[in-house]
N, C-alpha and C positions, 0 to 999 in steps of 0.2 A: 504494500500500500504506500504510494508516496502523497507526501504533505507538501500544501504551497502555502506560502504567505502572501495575499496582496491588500494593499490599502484603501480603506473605504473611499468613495466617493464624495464629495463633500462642495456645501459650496454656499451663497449666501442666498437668501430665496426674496424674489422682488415684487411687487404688487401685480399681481398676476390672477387670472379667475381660478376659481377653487378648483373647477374643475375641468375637462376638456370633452368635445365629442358628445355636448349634452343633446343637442340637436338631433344629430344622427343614429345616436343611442335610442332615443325616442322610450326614455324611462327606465331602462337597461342602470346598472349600475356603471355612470361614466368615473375615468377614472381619474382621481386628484392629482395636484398638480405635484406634489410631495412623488407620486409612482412614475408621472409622465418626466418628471425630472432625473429619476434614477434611471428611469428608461432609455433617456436620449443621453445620459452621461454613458451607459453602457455599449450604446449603440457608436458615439465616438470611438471609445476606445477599441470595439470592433474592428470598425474601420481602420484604425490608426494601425492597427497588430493587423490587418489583410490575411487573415486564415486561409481564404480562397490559395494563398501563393504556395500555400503548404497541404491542406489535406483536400481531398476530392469526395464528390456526396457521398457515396458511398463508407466513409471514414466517419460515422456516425459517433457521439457523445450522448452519454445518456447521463438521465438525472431522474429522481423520485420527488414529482408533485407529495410535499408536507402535509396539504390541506386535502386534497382526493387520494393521495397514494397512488396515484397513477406513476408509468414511468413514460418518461420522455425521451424522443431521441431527436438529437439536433444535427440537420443538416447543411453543409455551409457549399454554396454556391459561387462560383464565379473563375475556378481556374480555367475555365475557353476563353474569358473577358467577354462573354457577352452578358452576362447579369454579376451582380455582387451583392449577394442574398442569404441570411440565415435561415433556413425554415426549422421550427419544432413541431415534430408529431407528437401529438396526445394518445397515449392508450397503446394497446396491443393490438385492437384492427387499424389504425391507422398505420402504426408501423408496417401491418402487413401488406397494405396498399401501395406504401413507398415501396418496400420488396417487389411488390407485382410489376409496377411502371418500372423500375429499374433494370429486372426479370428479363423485361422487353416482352411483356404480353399485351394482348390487345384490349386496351385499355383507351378509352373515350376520355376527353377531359371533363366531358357532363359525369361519367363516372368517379374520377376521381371526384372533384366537387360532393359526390353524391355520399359519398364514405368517408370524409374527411374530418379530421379539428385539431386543427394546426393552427400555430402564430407564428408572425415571419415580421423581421423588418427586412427592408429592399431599401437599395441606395440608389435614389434615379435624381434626374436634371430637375432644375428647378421650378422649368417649365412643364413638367408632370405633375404638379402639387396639387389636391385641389383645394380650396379656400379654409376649410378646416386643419389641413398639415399645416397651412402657411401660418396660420393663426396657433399654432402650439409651437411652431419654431421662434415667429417673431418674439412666443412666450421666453425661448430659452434663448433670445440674441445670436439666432443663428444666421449667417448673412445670408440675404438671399435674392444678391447681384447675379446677373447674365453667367452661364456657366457653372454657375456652384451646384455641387452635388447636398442631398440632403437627404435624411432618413425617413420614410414613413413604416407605420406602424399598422399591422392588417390582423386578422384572425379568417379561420374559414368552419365554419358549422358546417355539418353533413346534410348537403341540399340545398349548401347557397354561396352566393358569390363572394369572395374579400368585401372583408368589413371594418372597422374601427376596431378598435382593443377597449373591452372593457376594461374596468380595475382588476380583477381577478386576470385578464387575459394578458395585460398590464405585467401583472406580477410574473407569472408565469414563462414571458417572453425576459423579461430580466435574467432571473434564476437560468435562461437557457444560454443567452449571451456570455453568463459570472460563469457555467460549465464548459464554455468550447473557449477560452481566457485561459481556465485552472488549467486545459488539458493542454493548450499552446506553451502556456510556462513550462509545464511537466516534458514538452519535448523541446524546448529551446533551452533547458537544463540539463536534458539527458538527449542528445542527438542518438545515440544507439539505441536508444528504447524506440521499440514500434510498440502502440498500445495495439494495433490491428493486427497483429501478425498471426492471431486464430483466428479462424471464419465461424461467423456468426457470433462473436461477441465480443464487446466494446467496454471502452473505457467509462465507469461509473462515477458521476462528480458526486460528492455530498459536501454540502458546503454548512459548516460551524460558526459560531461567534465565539471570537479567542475575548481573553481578559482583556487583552492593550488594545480592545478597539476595535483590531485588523481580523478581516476575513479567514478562517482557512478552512482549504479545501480538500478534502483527503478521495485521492482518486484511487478506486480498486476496477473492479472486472464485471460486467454481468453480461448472461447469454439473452440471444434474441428469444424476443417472446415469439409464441405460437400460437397464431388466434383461435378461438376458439368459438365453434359455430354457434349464434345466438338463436336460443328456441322462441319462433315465433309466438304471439299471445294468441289467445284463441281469436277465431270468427265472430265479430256480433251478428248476424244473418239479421237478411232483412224478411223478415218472415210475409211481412205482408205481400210483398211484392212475390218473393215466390210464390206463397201459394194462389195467388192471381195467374200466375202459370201454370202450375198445375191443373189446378183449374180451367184452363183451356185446350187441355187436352190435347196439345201442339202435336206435332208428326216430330220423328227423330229423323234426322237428316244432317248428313256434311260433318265435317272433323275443325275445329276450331283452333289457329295457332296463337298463342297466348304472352305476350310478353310487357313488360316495363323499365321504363328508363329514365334519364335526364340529358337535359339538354343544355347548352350554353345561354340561351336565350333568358332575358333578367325580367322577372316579373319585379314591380315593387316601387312606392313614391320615388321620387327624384332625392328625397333625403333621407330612405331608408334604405334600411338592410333588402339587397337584390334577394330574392328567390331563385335556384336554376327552375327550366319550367321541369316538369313531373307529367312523361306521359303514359298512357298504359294502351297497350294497339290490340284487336283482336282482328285477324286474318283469315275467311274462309280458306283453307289449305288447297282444295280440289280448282274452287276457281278463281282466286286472288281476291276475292273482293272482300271488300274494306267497310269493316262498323265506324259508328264512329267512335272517337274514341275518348279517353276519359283524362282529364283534367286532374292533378290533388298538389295538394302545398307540400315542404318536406315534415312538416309534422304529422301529416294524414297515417295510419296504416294503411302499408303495402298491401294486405288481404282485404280491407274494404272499397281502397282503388279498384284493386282486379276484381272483386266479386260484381261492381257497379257496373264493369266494364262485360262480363260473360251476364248478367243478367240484360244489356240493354242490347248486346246482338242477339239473345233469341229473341224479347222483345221486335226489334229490327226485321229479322231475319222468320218470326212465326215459327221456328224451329227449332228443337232443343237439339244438341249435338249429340254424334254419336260417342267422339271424345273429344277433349281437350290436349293439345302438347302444350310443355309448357319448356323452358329450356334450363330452371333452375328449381331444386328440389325443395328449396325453401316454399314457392311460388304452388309446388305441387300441394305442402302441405297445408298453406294456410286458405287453399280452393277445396280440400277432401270435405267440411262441414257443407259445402255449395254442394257439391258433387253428389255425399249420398243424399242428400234431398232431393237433387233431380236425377237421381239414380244413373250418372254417366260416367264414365270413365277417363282418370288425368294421367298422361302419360311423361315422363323426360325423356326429352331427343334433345339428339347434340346440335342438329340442324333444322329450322325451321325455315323452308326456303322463301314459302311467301312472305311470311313474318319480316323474313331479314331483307328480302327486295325492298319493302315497304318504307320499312325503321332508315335503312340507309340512304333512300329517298327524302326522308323529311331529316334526317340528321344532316343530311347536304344541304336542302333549303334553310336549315336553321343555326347554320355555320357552325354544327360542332365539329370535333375532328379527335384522330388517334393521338396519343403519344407518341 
């Protein structure tokens, strides 16, 4: 286990609003000027030490959220020189999803969006700012002449676009900055130490409050987490509605291909938090035609999306299916309460061919794309 010493941050604090991002927060807990200050002091000294020159994304630092116990893994962007970017994953599925994009599997960026919660500061021009960055840097006397670079501050919730940092997200993103710091010191003290030189697990910061004041950080080893599949909740059925179908005594006909996703396209006021959109497709399989399809926010459950979406093409269609495909087993099991009500059959396949003409179709019209 080795130990660092570094010196707190400090500095004199000037008439400034208490708080920042109240706006855009929209009742969110925004975060004081007290976190947004440690924030952008950590974020200098980032920049200042360019980690991008030394480790590559892959060369992740982890740390343990105090207040969720989660653990985080930070990844630091910019040795190609086309971005100069910290990102922190939250949790063990989101690290699993940096794994996948990394992997090089085929991964959509509405997807990622869609499983993600992460905080990141990004270093861009000063003409990227928008009125709210400007107005927290002017806070901190950051210049912000032709040419300067400068820090903003984002967070990404599962199902929605870059957003403001709350105080908690605030903190969070500090704590990841203070551990990929500890771990720079730890190898610009020890050049022959690789913390990476096992696969699959990283350098662990935990950071202490010494007697004199100064931080220290005692950096050991942990293995990558292994996500672990979340059991969906049950079905609320909409009972009325089915048994309205039943009740009409439909003919069984045609196999129905079943899928949902996100998309890049940003629902949401001009000064809130974007939404990616959320859509769910059903695909007659035999002759491509197309229900319509169904709408949800990312808070919705996924099984009462798709059950709205298979109850409104038999509706549509006057026909119950003979089966369903669906292409994820998650999606199979939270349709089985639908299913034995209208007594039909869900199946998983690997390919849904109309399904995926269709999705790729509107994924081009709505400019998302792969990684």
């Amino acid at each position: 286990m080795h130990r660092h010493l570094r010196a707190k941050q400090s500095g004199p604090l000037s008439a400034t609003p208490e708080r920042f991002f109240e706006r855009e927060l929209a009742g969110e807990d925004a975060p004081s000027f007290q976190s947004m200050r440690a924030l952008y002091d950590r974020a200098a000294q980032v920049h200042m030490r360019a980690p991008w020159n030394d480790l590559v994304e892959e060369e992740l630092v982890a740390f343990r959220d105090p207040i969720s116990n989660e653990q985080c893994f930070c990844s630091t962007m910019g040795a190609l020189g086309e971005v100069r970017m910290l990102q922190t994953y939250i949790g063990a599925s989101s690290y699993c999803w940096f794994r996948k994009m990394r992997d090089g599997r085929q991964i959509t960026v509405g997807d990622f969006y869609a499983h993600q919660r992460t905080v990141f500061v990004d270093y861009v021009p000063i003409k990227e700012l928008e009125a709210a960055d400007r107005a927290l840097l002017k806070a901190m006397h950051h210049p912000l002449a032709k040419g300067t670079v400068a820090s903003i501050f984002r967070a990404i919730r599962p199902g929605y676009h870059p957003w403001f940092v709350t105080e908690n997200e605030a903190r969070i993103l500090t704590m990841a900055m203070e551990a990929v710091l500890a771990v720079c010191d730890l190898v610009d003290n020890d050049p022959d130490h690789d913390p990476w030189d096992t696969a699959d697990v990283y350098p662990l910061v935990k950071l202490e409050e010494a007697k004199d004041g100064r931080q220290k950080y005692l950096v050991s080893e942990v293995a990558a987490p292994h996500s672990i599949p979340a059991m969906p909740g049950p079905l609320a059925l909409d009972t009325k509605r089915i048994q309205a179908i039943i009740e009409r005594k439909l003919p069984v006909a045609g196999i129905l291909e079943v899928d949902h996703f996100y998309t890049l396209s940003m629902i949401g006021a001009k000064h809130a938090r974007k939404a990616c959109l959320r859509i769910a497709l059903a695909i007659e399989a035999q002759t491509a035609l197309a229900f319509p399809p169904e709408l949800g926010s990312p808070e919705e459950s996924t099984g009462e999306i798709l059950q709205r979406l298979v109850l409104g093409a038999i509706e549509a269609s006057r026909a119950i299916p003979s089966k369903i495909y669906v292409r994820d087993r998650e999606y199979k099991s939270l349709l089985a309460p639908l299913a034995r009500e209208l007594d039909l059959e869900i199946a998983v396949k690997k390919s849904l061919p109309a399904l995926n003409f269709a999705k790729s179709e509107m994924q081009a019209m709505l400019g998302d794309s792969e990684f």
